[in-house]
CHARMM internal coordinates of N, CA and C (Angstrom, degrees):
IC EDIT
DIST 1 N 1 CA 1.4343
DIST 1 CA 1 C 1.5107
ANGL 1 N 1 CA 1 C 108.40
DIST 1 C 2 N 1.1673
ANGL 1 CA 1 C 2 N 131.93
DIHE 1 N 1 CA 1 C 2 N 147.79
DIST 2 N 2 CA 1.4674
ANGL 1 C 2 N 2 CA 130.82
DIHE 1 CA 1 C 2 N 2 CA -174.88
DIST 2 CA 2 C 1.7620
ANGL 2 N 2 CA 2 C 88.65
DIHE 1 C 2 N 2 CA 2 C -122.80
DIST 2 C 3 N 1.5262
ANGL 2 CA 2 C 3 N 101.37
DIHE 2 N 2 CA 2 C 3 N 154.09
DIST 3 N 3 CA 1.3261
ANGL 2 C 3 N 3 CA 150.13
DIHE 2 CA 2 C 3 N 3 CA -170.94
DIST 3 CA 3 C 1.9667
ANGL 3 N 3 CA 3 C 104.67
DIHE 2 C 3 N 3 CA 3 C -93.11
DIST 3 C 4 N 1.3230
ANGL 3 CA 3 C 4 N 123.06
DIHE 3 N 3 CA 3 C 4 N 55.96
DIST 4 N 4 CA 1.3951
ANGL 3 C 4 N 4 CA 104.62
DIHE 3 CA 3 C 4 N 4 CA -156.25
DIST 4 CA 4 C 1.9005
ANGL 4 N 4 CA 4 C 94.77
DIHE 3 C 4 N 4 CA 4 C -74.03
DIST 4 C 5 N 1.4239
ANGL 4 CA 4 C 5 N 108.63
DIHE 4 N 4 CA 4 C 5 N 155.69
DIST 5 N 5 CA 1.0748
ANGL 4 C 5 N 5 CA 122.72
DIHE 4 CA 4 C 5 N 5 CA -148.18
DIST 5 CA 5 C 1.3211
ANGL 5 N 5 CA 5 C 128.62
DIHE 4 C 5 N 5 CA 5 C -6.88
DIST 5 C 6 N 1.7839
ANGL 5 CA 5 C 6 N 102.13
DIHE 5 N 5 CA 5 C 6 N 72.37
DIST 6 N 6 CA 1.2160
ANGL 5 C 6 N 6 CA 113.12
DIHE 5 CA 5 C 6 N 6 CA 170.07
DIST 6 CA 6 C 1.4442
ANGL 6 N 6 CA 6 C 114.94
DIHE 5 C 6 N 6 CA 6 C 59.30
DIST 6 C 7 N 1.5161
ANGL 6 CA 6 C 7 N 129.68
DIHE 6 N 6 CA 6 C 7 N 2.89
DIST 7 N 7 CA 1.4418
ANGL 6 C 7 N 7 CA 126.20
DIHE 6 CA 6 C 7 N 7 CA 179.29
DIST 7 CA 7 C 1.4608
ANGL 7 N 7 CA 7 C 111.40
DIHE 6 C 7 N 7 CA 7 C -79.34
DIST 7 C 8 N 1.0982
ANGL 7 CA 7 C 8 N 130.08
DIHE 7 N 7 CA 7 C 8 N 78.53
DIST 8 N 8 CA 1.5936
ANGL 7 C 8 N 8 CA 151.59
DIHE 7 CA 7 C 8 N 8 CA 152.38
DIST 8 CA 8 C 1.6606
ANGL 8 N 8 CA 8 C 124.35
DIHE 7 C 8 N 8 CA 8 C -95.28
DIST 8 C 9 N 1.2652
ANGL 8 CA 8 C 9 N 119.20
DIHE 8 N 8 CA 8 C 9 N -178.30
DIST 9 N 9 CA 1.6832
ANGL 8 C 9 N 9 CA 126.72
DIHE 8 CA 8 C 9 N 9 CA 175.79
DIST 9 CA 9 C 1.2632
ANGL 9 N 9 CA 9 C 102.99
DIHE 8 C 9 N 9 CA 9 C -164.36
DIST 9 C 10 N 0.9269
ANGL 9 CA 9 C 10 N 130.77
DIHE 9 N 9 CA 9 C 10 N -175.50
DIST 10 N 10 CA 1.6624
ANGL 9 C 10 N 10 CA 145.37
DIHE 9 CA 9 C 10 N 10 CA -177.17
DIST 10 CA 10 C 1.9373
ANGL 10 N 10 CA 10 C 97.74
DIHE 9 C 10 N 10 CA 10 C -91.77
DIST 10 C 11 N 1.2916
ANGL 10 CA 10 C 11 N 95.53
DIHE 10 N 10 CA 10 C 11 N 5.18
DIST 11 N 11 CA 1.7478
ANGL 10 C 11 N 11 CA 92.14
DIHE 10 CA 10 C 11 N 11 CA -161.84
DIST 11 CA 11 C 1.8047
ANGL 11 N 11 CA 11 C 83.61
DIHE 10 C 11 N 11 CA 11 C -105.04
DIST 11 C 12 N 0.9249
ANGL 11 CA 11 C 12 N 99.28
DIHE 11 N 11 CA 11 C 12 N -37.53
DIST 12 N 12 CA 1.9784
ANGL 11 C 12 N 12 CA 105.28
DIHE 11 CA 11 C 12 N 12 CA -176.63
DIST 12 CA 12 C 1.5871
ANGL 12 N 12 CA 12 C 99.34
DIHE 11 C 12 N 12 CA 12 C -62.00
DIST 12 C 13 N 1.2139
ANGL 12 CA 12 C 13 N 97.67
DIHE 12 N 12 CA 12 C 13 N -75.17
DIST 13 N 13 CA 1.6808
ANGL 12 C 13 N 13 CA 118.97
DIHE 12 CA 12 C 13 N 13 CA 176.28
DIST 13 CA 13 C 1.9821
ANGL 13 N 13 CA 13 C 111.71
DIHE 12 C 13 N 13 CA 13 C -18.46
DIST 13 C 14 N 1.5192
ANGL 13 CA 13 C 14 N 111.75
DIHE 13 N 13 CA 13 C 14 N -39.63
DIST 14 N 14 CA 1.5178
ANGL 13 C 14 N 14 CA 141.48
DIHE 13 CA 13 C 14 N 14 CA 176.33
DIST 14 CA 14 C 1.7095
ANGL 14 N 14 CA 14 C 99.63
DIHE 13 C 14 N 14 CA 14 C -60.67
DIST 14 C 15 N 1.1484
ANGL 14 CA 14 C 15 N 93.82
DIHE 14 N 14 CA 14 C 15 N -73.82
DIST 15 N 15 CA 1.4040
ANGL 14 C 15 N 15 CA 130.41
DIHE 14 CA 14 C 15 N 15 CA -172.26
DIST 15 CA 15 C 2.0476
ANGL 15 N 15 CA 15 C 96.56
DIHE 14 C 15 N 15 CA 15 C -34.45
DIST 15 C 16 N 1.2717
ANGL 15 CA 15 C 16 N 85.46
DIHE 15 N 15 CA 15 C 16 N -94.14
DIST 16 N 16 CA 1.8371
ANGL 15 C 16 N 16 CA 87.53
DIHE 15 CA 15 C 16 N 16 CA 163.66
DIST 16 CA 16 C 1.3275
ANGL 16 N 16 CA 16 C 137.63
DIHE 15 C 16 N 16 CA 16 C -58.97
DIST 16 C 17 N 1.0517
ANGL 16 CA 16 C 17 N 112.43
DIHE 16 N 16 CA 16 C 17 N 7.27
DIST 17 N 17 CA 1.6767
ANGL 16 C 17 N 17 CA 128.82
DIHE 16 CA 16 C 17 N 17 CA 155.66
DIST 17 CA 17 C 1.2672
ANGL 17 N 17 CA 17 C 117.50
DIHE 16 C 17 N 17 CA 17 C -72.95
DIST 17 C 18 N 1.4688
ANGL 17 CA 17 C 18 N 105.22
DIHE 17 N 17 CA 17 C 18 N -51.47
DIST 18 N 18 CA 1.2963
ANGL 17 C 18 N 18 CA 124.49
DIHE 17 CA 17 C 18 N 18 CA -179.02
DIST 18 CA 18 C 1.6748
ANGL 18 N 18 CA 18 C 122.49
DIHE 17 C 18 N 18 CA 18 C -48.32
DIST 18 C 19 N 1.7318
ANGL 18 CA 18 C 19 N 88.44
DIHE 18 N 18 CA 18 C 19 N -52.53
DIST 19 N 19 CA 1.0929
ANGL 18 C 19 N 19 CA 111.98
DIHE 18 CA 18 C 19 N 19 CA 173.45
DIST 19 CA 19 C 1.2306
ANGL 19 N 19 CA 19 C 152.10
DIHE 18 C 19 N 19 CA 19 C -62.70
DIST 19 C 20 N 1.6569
ANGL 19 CA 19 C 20 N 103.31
DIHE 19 N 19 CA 19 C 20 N -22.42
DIST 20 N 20 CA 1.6392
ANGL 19 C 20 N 20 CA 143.57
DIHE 19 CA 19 C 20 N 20 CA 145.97
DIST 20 CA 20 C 1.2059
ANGL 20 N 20 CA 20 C 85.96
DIHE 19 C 20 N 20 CA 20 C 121.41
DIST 20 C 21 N 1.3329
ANGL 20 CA 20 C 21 N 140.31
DIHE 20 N 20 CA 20 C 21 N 9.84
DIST 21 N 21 CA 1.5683
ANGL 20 C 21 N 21 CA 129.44
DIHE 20 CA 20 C 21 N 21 CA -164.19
DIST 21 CA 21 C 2.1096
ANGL 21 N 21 CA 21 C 99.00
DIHE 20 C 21 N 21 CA 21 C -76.44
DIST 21 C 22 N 1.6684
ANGL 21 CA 21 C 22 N 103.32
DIHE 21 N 21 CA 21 C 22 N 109.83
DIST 22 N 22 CA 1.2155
ANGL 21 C 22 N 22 CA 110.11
DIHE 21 CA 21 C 22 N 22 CA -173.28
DIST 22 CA 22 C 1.6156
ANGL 22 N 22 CA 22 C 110.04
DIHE 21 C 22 N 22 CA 22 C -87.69
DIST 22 C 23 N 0.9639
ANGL 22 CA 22 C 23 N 123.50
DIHE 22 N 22 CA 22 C 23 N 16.23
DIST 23 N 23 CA 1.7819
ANGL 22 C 23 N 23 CA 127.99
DIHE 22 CA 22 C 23 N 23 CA -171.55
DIST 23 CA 23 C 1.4258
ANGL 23 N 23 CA 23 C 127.59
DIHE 22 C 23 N 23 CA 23 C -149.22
DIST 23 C 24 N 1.0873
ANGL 23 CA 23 C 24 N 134.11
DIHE 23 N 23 CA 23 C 24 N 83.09
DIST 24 N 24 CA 1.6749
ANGL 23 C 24 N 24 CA 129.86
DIHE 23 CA 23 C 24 N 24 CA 171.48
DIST 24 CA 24 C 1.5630
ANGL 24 N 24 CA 24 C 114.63
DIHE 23 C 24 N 24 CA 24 C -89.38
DIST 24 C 25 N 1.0286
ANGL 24 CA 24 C 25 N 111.79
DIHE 24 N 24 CA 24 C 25 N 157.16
DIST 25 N 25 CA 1.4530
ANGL 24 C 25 N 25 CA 126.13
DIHE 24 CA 24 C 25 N 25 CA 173.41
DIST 25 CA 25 C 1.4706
ANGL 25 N 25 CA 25 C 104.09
DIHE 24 C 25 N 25 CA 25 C -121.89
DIST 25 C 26 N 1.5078
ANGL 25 CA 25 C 26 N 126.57
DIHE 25 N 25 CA 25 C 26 N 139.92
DIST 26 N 26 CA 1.0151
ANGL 25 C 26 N 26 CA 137.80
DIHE 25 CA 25 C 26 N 26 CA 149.57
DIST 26 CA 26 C 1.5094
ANGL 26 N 26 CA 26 C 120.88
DIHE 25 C 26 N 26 CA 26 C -103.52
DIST 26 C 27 N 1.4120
ANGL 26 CA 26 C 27 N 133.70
DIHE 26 N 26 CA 26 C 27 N 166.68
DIST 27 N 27 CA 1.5889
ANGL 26 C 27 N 27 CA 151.26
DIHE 26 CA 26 C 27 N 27 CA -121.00
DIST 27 CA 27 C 1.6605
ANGL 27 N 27 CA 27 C 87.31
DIHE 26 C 27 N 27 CA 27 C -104.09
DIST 27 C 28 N 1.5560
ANGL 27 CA 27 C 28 N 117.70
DIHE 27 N 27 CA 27 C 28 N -49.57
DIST 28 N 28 CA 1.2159
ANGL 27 C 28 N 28 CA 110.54
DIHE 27 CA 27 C 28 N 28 CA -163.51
DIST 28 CA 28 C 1.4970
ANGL 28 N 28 CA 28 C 123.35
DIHE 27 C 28 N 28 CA 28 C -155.44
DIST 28 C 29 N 1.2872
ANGL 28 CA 28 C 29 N 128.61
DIHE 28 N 28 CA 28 C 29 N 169.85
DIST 29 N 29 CA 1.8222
ANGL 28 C 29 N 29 CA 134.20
DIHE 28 CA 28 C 29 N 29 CA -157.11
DIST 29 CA 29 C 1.4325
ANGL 29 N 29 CA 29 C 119.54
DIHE 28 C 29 N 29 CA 29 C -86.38
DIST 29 C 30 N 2.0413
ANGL 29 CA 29 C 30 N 88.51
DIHE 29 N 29 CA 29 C 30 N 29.97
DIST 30 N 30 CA 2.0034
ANGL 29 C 30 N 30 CA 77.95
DIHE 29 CA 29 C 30 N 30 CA 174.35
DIST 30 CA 30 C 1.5723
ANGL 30 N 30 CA 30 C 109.96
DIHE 29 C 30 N 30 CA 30 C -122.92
DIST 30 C 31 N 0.9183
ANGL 30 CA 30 C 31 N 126.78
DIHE 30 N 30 CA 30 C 31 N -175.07
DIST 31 N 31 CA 1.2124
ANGL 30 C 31 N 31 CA 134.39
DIHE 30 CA 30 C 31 N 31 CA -174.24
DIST 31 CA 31 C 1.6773
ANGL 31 N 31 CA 31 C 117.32
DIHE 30 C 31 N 31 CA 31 C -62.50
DIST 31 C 32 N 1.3703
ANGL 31 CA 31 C 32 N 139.41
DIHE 31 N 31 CA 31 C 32 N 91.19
DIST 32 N 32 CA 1.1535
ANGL 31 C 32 N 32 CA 143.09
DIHE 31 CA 31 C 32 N 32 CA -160.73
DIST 32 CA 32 C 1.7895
ANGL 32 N 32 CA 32 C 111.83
DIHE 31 C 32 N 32 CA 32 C -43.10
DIST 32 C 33 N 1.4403
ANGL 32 CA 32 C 33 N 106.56
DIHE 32 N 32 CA 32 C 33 N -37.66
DIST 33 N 33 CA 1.6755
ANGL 32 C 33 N 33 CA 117.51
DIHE 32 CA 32 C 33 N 33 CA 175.16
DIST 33 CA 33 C 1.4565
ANGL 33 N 33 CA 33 C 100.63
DIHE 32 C 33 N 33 CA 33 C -128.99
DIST 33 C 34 N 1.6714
ANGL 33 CA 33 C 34 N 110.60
DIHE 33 N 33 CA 33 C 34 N -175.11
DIST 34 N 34 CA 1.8183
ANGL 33 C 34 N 34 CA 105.92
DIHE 33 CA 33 C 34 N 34 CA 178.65
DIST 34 CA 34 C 1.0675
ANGL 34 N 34 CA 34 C 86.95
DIHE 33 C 34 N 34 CA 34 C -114.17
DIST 34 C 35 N 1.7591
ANGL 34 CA 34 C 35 N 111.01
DIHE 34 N 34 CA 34 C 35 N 140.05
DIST 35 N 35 CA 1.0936
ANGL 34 C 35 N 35 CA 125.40
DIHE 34 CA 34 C 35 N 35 CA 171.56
DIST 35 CA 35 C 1.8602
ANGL 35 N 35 CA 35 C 112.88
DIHE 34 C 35 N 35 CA 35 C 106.58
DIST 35 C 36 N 1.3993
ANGL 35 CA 35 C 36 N 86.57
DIHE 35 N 35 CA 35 C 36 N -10.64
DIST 36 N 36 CA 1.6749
ANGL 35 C 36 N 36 CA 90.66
DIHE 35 CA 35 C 36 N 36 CA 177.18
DIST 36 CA 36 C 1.4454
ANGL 36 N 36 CA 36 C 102.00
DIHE 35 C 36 N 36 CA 36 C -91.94
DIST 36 C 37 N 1.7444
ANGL 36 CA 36 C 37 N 98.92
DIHE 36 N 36 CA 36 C 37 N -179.62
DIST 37 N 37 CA 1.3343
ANGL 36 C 37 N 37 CA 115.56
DIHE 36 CA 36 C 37 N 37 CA 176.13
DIST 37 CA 37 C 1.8423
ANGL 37 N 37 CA 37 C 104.20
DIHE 36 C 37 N 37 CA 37 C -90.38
DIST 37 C 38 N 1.3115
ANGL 37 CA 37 C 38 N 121.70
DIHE 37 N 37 CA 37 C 38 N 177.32
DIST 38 N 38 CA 1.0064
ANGL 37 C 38 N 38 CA 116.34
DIHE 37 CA 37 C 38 N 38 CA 155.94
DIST 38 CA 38 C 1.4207
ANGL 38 N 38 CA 38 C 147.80
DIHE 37 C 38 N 38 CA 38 C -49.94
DIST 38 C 39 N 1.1728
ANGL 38 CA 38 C 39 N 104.39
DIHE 38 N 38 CA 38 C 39 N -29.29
DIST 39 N 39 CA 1.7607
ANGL 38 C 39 N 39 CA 107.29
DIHE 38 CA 38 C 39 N 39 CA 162.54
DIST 39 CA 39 C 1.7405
ANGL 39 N 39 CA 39 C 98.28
DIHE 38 C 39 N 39 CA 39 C -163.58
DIST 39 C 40 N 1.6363
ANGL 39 CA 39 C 40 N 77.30
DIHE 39 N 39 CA 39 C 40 N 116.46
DIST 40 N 40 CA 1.2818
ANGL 39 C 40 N 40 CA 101.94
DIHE 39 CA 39 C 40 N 40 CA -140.84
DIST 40 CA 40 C 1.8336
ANGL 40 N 40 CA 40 C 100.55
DIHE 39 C 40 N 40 CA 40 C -89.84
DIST 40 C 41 N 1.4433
ANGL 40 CA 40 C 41 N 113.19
DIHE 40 N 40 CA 40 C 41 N -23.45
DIST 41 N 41 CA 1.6621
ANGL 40 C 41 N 41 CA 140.35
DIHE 40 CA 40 C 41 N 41 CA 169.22
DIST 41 CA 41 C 1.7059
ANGL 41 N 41 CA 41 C 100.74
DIHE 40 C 41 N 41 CA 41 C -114.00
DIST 41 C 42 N 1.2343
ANGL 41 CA 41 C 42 N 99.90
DIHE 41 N 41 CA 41 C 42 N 158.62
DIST 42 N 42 CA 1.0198
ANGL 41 C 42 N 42 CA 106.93
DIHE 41 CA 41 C 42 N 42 CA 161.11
DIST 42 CA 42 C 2.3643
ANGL 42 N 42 CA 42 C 118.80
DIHE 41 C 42 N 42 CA 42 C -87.75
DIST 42 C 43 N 1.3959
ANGL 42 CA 42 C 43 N 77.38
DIHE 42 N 42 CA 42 C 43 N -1.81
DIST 43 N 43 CA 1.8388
ANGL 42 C 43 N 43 CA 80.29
DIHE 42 CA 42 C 43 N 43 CA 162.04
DIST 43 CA 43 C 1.4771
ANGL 43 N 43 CA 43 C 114.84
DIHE 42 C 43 N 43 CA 43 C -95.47
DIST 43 C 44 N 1.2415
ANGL 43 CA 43 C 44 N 108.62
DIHE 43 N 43 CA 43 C 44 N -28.61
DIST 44 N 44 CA 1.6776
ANGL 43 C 44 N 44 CA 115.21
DIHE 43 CA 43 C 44 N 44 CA 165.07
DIST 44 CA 44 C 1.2241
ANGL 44 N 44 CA 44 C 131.08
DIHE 43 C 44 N 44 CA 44 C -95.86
DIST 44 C 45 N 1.8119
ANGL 44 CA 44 C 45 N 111.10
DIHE 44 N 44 CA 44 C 45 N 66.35
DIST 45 N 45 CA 1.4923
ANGL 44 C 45 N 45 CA 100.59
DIHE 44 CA 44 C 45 N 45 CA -177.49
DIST 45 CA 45 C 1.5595
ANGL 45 N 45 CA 45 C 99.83
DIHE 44 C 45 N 45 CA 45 C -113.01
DIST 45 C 46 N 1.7634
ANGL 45 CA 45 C 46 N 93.04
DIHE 45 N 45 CA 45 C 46 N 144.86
DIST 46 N 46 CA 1.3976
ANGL 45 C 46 N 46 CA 104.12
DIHE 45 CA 45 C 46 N 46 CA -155.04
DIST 46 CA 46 C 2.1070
ANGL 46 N 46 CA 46 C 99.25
DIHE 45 C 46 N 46 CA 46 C -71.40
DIST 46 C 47 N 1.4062
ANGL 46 CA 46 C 47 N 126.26
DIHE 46 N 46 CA 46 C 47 N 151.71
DIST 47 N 47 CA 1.3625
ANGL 46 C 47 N 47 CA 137.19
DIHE 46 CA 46 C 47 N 47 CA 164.04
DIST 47 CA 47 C 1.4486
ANGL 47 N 47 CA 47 C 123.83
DIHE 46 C 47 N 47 CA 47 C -115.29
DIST 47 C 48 N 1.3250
ANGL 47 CA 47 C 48 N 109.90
DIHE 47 N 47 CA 47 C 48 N 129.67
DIST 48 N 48 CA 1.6879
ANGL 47 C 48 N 48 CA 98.12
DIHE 47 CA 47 C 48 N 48 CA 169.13
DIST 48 CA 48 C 1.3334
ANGL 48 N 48 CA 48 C 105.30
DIHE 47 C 48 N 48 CA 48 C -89.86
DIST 48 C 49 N 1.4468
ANGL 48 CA 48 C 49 N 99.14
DIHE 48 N 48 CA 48 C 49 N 158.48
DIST 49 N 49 CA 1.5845
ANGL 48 C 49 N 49 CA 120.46
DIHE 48 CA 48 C 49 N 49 CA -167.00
DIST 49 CA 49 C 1.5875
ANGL 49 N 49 CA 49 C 96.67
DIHE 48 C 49 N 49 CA 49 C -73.88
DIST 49 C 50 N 1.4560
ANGL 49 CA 49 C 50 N 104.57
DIHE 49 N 49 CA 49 C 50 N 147.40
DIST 50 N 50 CA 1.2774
ANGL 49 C 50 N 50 CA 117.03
DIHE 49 CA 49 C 50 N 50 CA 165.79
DIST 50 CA 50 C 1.3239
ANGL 50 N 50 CA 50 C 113.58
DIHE 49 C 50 N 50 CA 50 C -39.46
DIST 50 C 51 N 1.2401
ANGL 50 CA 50 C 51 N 108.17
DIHE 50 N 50 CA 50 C 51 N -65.12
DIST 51 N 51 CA 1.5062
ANGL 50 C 51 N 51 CA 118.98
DIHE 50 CA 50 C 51 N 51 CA -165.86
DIST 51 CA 51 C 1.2191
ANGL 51 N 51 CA 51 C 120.85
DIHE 50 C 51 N 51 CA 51 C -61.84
DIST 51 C 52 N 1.4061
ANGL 51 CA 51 C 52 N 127.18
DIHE 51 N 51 CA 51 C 52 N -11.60
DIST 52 N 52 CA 1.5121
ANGL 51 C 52 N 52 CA 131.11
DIHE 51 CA 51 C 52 N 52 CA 166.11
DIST 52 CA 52 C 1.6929
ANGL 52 N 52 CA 52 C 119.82
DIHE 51 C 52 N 52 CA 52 C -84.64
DIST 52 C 53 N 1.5404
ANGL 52 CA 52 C 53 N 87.81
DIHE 52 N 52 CA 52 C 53 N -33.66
DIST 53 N 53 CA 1.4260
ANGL 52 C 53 N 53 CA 84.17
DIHE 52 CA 52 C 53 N 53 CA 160.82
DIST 53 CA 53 C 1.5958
ANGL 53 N 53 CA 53 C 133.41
DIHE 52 C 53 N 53 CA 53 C -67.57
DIST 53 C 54 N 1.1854
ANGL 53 CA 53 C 54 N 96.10
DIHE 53 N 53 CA 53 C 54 N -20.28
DIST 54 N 54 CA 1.8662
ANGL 53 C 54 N 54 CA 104.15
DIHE 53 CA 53 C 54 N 54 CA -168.79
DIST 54 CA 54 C 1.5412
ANGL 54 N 54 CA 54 C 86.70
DIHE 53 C 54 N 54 CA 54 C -95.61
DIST 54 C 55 N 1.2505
ANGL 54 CA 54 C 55 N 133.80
DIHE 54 N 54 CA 54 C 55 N -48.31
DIST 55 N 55 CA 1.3222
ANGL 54 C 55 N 55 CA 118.57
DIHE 54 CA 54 C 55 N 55 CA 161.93
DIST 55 CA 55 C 1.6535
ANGL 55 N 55 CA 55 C 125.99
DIHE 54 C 55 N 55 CA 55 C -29.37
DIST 55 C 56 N 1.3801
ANGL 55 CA 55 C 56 N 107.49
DIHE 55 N 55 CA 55 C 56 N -80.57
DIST 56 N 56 CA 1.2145
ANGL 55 C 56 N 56 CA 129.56
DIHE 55 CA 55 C 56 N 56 CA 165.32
DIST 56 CA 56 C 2.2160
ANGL 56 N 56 CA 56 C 112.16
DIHE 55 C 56 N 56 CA 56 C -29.22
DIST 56 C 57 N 1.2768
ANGL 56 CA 56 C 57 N 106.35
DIHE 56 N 56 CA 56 C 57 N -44.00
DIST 57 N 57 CA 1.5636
ANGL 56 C 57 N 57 CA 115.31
DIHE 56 CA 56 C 57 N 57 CA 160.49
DIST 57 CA 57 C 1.3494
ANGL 57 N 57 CA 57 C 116.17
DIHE 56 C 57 N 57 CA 57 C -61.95
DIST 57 C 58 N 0.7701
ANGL 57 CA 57 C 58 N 128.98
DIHE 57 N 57 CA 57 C 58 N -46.49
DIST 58 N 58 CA 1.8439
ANGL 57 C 58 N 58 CA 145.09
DIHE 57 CA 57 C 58 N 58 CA -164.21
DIST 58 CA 58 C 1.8137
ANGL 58 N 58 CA 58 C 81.70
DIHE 57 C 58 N 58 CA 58 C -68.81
DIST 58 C 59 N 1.0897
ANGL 58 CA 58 C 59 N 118.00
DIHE 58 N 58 CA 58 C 59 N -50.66
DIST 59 N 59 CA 1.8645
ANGL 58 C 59 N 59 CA 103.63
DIHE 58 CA 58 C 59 N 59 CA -150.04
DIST 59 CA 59 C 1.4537
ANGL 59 N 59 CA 59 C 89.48
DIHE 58 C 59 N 59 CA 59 C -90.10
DIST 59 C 60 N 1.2911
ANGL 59 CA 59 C 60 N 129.43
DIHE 59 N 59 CA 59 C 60 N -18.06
DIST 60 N 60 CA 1.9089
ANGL 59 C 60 N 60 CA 122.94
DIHE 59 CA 59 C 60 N 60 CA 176.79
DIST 60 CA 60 C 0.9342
ANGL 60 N 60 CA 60 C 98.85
DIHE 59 C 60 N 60 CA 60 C -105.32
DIST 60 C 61 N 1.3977
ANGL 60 CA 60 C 61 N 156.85
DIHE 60 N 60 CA 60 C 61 N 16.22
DIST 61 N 61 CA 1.4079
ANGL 60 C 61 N 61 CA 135.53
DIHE 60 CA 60 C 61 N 61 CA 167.13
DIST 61 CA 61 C 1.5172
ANGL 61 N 61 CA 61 C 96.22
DIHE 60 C 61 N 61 CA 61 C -77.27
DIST 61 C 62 N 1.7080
ANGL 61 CA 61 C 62 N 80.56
DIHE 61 N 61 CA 61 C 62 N 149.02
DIST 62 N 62 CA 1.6919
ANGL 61 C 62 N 62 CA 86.90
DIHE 61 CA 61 C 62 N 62 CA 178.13
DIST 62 CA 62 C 1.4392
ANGL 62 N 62 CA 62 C 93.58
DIHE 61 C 62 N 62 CA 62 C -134.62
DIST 62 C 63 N 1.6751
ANGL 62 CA 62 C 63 N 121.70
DIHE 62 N 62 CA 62 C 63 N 151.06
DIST 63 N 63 CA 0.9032
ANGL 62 C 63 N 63 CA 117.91
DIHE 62 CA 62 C 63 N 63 CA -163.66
DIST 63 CA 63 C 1.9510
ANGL 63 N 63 CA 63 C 111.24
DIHE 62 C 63 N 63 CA 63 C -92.83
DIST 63 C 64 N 1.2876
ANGL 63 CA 63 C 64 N 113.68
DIHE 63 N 63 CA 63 C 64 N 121.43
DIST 64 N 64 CA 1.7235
ANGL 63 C 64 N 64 CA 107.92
DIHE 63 CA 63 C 64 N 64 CA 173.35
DIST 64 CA 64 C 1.7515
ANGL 64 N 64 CA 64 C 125.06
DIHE 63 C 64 N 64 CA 64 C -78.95
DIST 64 C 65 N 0.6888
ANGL 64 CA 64 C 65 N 113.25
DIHE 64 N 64 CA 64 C 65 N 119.43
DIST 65 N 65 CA 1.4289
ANGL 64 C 65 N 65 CA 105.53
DIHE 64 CA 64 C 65 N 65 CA 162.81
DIST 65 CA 65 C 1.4471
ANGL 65 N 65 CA 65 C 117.46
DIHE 64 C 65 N 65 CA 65 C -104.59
END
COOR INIT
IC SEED 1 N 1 CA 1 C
IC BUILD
């Protein structure tokens, strides 16, 4: 299940526990609270955005012939 822009609570987090839902995604690569690790549940694991990645491709592609 993904986290779209990060709009969750500890009340959601309940919610999909409940539910057996074993996987969340969150929006982006920072630390969900301060003092945590990066994905800190396994319902809050942090994702990079598509679009940085295809960014991030565009400036290392190298061309093959």
């Amino acid at each position: 299940m993904a986290h779209p822009t990060n709009s969750y609570t500890a009340g959601t987090l309940d919610v999909l526990k409940r539910l057996g839902i074993r996987c969340g995604f969150r929006s982006n690569m920072v630390p969900a609270r301060a003092g945590e690790g990066l994905n800190p549940t396994p319902l809050e694991l942090a994702r990079q955005d598509h679009a940085n990645i295809m960014a991030q491709l565009a400036r290392t592609t190298v061309e093959v012939t």
